[in-house]
FILUM-476433 format. One record per residue (C-alpha): residue in one letter; x, y, z. Coordinates in nm, 3 decimals, m for minus. Example, Ala and Ser with C-alpha at 12.3 -4.5 7.8 and 13.67 -1.06 7.14 Angstrom:
BEGIN
residu, x, y, z
a, 1.230, m0.450, 0.780
s, 1.367, m0.106, 0.714
% end
This chain:
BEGIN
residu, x, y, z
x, 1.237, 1.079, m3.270
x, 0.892, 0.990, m3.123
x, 0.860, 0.838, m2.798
x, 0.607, 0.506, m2.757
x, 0.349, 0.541, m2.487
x, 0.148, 0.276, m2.374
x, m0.113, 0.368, m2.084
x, m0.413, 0.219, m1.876
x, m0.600, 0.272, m1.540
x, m0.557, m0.042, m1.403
x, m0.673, 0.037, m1.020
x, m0.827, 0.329, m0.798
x, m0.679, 0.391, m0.454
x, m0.905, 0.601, m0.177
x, m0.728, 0.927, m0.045
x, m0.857, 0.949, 0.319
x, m0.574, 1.244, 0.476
x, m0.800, 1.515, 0.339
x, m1.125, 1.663, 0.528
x, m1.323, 1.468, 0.278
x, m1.200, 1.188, 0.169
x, m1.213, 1.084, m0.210
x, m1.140, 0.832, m0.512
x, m0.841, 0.904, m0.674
x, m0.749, 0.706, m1.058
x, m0.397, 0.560, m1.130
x, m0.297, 0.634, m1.472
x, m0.042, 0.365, m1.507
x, 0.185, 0.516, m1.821
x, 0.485, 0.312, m1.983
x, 0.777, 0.480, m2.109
x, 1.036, 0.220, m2.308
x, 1.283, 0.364, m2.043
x, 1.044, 0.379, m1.762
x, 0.704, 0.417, m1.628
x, 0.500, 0.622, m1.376
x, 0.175, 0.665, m1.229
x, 0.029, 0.989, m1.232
x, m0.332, 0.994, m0.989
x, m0.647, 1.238, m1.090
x, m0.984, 1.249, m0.934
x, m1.263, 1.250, m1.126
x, m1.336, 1.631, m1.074
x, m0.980, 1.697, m1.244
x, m1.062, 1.496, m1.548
x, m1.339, 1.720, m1.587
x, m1.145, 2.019, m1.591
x, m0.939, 1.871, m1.784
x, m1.163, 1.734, m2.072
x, m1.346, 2.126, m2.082
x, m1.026, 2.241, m2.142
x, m0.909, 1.993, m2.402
x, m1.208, 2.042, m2.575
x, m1.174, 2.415, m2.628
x, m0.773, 2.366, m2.733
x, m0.872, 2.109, m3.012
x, m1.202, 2.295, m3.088
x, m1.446, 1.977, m3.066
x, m1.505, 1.708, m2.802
x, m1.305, 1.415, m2.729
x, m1.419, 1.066, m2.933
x, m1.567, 0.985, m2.622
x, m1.775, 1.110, m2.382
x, m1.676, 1.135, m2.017
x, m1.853, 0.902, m1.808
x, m2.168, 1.079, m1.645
x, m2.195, 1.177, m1.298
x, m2.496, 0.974, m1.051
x, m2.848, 1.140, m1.077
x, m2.790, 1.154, m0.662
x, m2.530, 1.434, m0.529
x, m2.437, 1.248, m0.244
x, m2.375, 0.911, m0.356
x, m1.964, 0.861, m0.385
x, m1.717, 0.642, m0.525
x, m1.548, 0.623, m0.158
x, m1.863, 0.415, m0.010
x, m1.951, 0.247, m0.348
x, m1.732, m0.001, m0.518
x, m1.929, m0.070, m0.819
x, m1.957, 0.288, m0.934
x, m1.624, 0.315, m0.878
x, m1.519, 0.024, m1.116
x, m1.786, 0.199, m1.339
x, m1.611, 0.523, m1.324
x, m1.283, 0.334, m1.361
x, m1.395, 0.162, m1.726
x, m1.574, 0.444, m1.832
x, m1.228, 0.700, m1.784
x, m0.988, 0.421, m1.965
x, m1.204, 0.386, m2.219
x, m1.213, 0.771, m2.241
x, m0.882, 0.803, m2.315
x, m0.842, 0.507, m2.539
x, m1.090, 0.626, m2.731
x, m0.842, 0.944, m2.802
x, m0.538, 0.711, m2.828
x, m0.722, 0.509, m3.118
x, m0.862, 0.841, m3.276
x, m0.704, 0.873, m3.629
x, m0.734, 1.270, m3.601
x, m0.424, 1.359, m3.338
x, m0.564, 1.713, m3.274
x, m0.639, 1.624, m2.873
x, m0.292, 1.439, m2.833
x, m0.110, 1.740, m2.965
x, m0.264, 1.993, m2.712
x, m0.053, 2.117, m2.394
x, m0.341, 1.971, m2.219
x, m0.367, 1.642, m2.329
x, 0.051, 1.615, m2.255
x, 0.020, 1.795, m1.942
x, m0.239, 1.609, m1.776
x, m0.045, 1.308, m1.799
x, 0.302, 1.469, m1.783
x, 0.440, 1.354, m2.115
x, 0.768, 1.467, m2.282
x, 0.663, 1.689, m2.592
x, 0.740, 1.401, m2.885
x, 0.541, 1.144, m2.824
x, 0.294, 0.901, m2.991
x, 0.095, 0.640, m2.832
x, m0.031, 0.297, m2.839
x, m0.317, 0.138, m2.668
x, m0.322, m0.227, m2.759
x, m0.174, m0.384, m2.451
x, m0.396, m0.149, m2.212
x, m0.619, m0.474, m2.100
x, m0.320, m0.682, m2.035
x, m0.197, m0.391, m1.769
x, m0.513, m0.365, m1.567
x, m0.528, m0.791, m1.586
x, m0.158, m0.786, m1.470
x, m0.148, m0.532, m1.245
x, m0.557, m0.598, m1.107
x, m0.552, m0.981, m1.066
x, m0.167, m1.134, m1.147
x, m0.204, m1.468, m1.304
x, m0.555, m1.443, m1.509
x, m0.351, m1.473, m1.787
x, m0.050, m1.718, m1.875
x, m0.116, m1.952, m1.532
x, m0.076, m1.697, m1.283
x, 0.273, m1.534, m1.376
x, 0.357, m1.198, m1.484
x, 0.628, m1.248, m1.805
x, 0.576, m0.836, m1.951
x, 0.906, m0.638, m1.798
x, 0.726, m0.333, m1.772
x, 0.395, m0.474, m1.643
x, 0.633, m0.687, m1.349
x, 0.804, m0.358, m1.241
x, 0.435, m0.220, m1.198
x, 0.344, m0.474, m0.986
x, 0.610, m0.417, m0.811
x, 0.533, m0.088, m0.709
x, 0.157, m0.216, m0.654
x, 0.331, m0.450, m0.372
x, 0.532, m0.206, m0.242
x, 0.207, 0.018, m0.228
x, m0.012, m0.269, m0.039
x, 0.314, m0.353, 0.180
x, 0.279, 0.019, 0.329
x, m0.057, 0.081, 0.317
x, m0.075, m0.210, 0.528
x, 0.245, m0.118, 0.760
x, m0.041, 0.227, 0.792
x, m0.342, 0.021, 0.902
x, m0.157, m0.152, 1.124
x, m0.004, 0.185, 1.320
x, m0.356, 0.328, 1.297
x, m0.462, m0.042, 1.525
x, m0.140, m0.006, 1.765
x, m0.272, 0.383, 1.847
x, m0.691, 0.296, 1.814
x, m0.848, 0.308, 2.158
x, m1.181, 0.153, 2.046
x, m1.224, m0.170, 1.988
x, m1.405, m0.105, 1.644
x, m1.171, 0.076, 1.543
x, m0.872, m0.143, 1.599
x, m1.084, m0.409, 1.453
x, m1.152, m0.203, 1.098
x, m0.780, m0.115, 1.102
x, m0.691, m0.510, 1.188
x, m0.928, m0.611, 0.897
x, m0.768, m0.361, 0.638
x, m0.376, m0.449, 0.671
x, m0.468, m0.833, 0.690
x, m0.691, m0.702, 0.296
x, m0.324, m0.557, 0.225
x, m0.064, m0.852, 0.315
x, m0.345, m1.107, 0.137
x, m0.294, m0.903, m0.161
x, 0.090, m0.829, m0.138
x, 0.110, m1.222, m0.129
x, m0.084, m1.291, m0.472
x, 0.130, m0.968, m0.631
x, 0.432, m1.203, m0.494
x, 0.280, m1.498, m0.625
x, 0.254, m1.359, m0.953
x, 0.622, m1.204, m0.939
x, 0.755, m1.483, m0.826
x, 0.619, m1.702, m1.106
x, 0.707, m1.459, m1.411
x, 1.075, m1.485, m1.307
x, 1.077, m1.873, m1.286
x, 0.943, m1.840, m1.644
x, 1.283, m1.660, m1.786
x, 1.423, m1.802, m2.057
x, 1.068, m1.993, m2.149
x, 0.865, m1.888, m2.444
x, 0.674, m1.657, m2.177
x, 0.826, m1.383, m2.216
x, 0.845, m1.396, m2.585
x, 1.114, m1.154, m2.757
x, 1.179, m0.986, m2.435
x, 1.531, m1.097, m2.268
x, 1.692, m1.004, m1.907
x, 2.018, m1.019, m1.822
x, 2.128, m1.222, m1.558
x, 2.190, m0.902, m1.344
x, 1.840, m0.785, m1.390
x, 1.670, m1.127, m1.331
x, 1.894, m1.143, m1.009
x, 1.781, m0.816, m0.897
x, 1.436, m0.852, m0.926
x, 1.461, m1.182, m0.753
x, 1.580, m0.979, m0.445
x, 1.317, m0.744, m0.462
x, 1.109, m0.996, m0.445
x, 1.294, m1.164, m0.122
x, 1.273, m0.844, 0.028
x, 0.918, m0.798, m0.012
x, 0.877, m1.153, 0.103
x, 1.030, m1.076, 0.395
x, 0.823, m0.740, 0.452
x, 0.509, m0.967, 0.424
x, 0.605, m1.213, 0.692
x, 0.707, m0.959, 0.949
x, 0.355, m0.759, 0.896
x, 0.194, m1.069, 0.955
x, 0.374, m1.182, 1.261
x, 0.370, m0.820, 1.401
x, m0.077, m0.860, 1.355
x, m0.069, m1.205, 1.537
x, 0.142, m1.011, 1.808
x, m0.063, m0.781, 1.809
x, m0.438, m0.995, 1.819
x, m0.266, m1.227, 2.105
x, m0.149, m0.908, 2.292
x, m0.571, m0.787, 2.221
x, m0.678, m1.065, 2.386
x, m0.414, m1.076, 2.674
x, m0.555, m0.739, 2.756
x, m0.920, m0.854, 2.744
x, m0.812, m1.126, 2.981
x, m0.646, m0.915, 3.235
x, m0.932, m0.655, 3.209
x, m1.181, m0.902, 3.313
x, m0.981, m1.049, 3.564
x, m0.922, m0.728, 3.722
x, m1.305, m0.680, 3.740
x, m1.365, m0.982, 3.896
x, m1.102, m0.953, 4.159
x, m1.252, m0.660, 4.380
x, m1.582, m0.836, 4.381
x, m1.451, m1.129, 4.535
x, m1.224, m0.953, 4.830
x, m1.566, m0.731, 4.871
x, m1.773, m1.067, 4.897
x, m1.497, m1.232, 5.162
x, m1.523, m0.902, 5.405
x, m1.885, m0.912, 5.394
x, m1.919, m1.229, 5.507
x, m1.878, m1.184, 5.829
x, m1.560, m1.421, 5.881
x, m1.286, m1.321, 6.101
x, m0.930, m1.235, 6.020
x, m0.651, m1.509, 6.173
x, m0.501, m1.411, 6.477
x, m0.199, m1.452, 6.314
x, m0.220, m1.177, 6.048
x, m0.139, m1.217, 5.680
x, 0.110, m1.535, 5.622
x, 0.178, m1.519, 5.227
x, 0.487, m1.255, 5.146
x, 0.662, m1.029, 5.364
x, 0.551, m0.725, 5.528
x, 0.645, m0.366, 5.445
x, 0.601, 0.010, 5.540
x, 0.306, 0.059, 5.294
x, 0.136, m0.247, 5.406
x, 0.147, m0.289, 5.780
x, m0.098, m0.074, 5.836
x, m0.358, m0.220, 5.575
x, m0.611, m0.473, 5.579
x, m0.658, m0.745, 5.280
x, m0.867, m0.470, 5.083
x, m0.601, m0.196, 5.151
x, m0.352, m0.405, 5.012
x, m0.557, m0.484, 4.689
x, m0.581, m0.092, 4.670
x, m0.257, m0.013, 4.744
x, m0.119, m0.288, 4.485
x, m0.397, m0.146, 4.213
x, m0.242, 0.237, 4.229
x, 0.122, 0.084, 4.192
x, 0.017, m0.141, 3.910
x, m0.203, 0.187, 3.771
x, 0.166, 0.418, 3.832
x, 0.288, 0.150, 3.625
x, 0.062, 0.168, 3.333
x, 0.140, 0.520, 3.308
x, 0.467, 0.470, 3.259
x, 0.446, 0.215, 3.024
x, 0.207, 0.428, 2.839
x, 0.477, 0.730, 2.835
x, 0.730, 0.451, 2.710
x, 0.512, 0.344, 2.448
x, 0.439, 0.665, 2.294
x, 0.858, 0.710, 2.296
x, 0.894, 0.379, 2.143
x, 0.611, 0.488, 1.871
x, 0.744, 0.823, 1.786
x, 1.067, 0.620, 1.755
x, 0.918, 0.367, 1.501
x, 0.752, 0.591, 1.293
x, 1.046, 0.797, 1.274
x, 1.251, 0.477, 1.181
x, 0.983, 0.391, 0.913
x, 0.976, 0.735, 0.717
x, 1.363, 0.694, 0.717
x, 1.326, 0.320, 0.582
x, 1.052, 0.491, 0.293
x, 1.336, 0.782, 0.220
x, 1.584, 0.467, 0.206
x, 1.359, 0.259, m0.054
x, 1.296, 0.568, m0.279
x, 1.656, 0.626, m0.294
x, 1.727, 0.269, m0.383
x, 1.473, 0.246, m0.649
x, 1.588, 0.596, m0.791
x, 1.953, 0.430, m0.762
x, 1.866, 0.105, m0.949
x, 1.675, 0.332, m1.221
x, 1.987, 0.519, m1.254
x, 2.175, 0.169, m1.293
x, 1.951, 0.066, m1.567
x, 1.981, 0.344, m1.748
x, 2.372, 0.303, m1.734
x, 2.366, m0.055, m1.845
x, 2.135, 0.040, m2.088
x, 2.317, 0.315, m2.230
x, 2.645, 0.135, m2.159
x, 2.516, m0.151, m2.426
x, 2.375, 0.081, m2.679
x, 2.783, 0.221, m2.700
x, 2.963, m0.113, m2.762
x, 2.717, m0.171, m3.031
x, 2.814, 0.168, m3.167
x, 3.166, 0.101, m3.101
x, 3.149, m0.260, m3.292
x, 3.008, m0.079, m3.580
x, 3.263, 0.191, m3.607
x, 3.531, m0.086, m3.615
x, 3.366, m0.250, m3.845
x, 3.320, 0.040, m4.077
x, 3.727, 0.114, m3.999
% end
């Protein structure tokens, strides 16, 4: 029995932990049991349509879309040809979806490239509903997402922005420029804006249940019950990024304030023991005297309480490099966690589902007895 495949490239995302960064494309692909994204740059696509080509001995419907007449203009700085390059590769492979003549979808190449099972046909007619679902939730049906499939892609779209802003975020906390904690500031506040619309849009496909919204597609109460946690979890996810980069900005400027006044300060004892006054007979009144400061005049003392408070950044510093290598450790366990949880509730679906498709068998054999 033939499997149905349903498939778009709703987004791009840019991979920057490489020597030179690039533009990668997210084939979203539904499965009726489940669905994946599987990410090639454009340089693989051209492999992989040369090789296609010479397995089905003729070129796809298609063409692929052609490369900039400059060498070193890039997707990475350029958002336009991106989104160009995006439309042009979807509508590259829905051109061999629609094609009457299967020849390319029966090559190892066409099923390897996007890691299919061996029987499988495909269907392309909700692909613009998946990259307006998953692109910009709510352009169609007031804002909520009412597809099952196309909600538990948007899921992992949150999840996606919800960590690559926790990233930007870490990448501020450990910036020692300004512009660069700024850049980094400006990209995870991009990420929890768009986490909040996904939610938006999450949020409002689940109030729709049970409306004609979601047409012939029904959830259980389980399912609609566990989706409304993941979306209370990433609810809560949101909040706590956003009150950890107003910590964060307010700690910024404390620092800024305390830099400057720090500046200012040796100035002003400089100015005060250049003026020619006097000290009091009676020596310093404020505090209390010690061993370190007997011997020291007002700008000793300022010295002397600079190198304790400079002793003390250091080991704050040391302590916050623990503490990071602590948190980070703490958040790859938390991303090990999640990815065993989703695997888990996969596994669950696939039991309830399974579990239902057997009392329907085992109504019919008592029927038939």
């Amino acid at each position: 029995m033939a499997t149905t495949v349903e498939l778009s490239i709703p987004n791009t995302s840019i991979i920057s932990n490489t020597s030179k960064p690039y533009t990668a494309y997210n084939i979203s692909i539904r499965l009726p049991l489940r669905s994946y994204i599987v990410q090639k740059r454009f340089s693989e696509f051209t492999t992989f349509n040369s090789t296609l080509t010479s397995q089905a001995s003729a070129p796809p419907p298609a063409p692929l879309p052609a490369k900039p007449w400059l060498s070193f203009t890039s997707t990475v700085s350029n958002p336009t040809l991106t989104e160009e390059r995006r439309t042009g590769l979807e509508t590259y492979l829905q051109a061999i979806l629609a094609a009457d003549n299967d020849r390319w979808r029966s090559t190892t190449a066409w099923k390897s490239f996007l890691n299919l099972p061996r029987n499988t046909t495909f269907r392309s007619s909700t692909a613009d509903g998946l990259h307006s679902a998953i692109t910009g939730p709510g352009s169609a049906r007031g804002g909520a997402i009412t597809d099952p499939v196309v909600w538990l892609d948007t899921h992992r779209e949150l999840k996606s922005q919800l960590h690559d802003a926790r990233q930007a975020l870490m990448r501020r906390d450990q910036a020692t420029s300004a512009q660069v904690q700024h850049e980094q500031g400006a990209a995870a506040k991009k990420g929890i804006v768009r986490a909040g619309t996904l939610i938006a849009g999450l949020d409002q496909g689940l109030r729709a249940v049970g409306h004609d919204a979601w047409g012939s597609e029904k959830l259980s109460e389980r399912e609609v019950q566990r989706r409304k946690d993941l979306i209370a979890n990433a609810r809560r996810e949101k909040e706590g990024l956003e009150n950890l980069l107003s910590a964060m900005v307010q700690k910024s400027k404390v620092d800024d304030v305390v830099a400057n006044a720090q500046e200012t300060t040796p100035d002003l004892f400089s100015k005060a023991s250049n003026s020619g006054s006097k000290p009091h007979s009676g020596g310093r009144v404020l505090g209390k005297e010690t061993g370190r400061t007997k011997a020291l005049d007002n700008q000793g003392v300022v010295q002397l309480q600079q190198q304790i408070m400079q002793e003390q950044d250091e080991d704050v510093m040391v302590l916050h490099q623990s503490v990071a290598r602590q948190k980070q450790l703490a958040i790859e366990i938390n991303a090990q966690l999640e990815e065993q949880k989703e695997m888990l509730e996969m596994l669950d679906e696939d039991v309830d589902r399974v579990q239902g498709k057997m009392d329907i068998a085992k109504k019919r054999i008592k029927q038939i007895s």
